[in-house]
C-alpha distance (Angstrom), angle and dihedral (degrees) to the residues before:
residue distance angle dihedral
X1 . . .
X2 3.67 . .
X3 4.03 122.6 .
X4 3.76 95.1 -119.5
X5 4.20 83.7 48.7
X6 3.63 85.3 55.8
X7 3.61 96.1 39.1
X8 4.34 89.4 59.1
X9 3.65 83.2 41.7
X10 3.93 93.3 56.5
X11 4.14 90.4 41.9
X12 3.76 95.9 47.0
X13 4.09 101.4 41.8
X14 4.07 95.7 20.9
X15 3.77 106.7 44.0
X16 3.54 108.6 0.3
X17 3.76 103.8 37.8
X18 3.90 92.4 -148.7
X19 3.64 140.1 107.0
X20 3.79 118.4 -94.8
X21 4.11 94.3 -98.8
X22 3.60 96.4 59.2
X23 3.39 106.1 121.4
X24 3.82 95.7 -127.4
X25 4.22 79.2 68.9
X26 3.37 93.3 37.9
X27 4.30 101.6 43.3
X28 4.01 84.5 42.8
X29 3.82 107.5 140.6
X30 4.01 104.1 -109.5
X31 3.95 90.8 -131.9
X32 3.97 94.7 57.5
X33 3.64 93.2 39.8
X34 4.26 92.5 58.4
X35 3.89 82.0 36.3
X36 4.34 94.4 58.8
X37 3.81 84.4 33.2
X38 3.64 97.7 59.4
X39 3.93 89.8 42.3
X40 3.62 85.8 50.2
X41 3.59 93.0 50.4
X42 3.93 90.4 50.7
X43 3.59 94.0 56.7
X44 3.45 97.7 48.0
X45 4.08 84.0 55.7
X46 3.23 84.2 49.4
X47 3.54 106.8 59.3
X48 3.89 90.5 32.2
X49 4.27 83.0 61.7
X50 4.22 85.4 47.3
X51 3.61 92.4 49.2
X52 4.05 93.0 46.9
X53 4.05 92.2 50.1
X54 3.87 87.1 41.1
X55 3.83 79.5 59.0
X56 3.39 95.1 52.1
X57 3.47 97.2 54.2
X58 3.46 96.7 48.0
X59 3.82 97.7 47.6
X60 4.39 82.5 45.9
X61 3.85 87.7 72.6
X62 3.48 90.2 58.0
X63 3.54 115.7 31.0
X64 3.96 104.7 13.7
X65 3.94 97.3 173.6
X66 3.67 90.3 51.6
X67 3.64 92.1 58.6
X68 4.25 98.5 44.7
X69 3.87 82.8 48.9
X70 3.84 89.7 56.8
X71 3.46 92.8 43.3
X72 3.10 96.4 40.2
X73 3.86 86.0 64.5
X74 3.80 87.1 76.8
X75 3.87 97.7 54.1
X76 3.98 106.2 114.0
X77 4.28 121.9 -151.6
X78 3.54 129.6 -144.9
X79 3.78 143.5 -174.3
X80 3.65 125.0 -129.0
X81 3.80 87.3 -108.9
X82 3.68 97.4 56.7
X83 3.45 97.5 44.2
X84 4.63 91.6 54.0
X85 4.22 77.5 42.0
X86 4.02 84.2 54.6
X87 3.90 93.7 44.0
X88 3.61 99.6 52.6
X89 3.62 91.3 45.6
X90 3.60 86.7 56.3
X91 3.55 95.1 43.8
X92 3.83 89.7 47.5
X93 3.53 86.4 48.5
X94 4.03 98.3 52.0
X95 3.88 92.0 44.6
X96 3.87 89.1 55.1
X97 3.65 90.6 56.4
X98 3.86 96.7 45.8
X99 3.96 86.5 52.1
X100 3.58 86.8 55.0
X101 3.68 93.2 38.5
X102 4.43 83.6 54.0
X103 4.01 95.0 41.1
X104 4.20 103.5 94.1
X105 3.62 118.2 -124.2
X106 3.73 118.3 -139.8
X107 3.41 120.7 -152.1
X108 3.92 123.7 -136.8
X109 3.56 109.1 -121.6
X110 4.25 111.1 -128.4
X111 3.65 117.3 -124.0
X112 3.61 116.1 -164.1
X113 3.77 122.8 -148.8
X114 3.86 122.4 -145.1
């Protein structure tokens, strides 16, 4: 089944408690709907990532090596060149925004027509 299936499935029998013609489904602003669905959809990632780490430390009772080397997997390198490349990006980065941060913003003023 498809996410946005499950998604209609969740409104209708989880918040809703209606079939998916009801008009309340049906009528539902376009905007809200992709808004719930995309909170919907980051909670099921969410508790997909809990259930994977609640793996982990269940299989790191048993087999403890097994789960650094997966880990491990994950575990990036660098040279001392790439990581001064990475800090004066950063540092670039941080005195663009405080320049931005300085620079005053005017504000238009609104003129209303009769």
């Amino acid at each position: 089944m498809e996410p946005e299936h499950r998604f209609v499935w969740y409104l209708c029998s989880r918040i809703y408690h209606t079939t998916p013609d009801d008009p309340q489904i049906l009528e539902m602003d376009p905007v809200q709907k992709l808004w719930m669905y995309q909170n919907w959809l980051a909670d099921q990632n969410d508790q997909a990532e809990l259930a994977k780490n609640h793996a982990y430390l269940l299989a790191s009772f048993s087999n403890p090596e097994a789960v650094k080397e997966i880990l491990g997997a994950n575990v990036h390198s660098s040279s001392e060149a790439e990581f001064e490349e990475s800090a004066r990006m950063v540092k670039e980065f941080n005195k663009n925004l405080e320049e931005q941060e300085q620079t005053p913003h005017r504000r238009k003023r609104r003129t209303f027509k009769e």
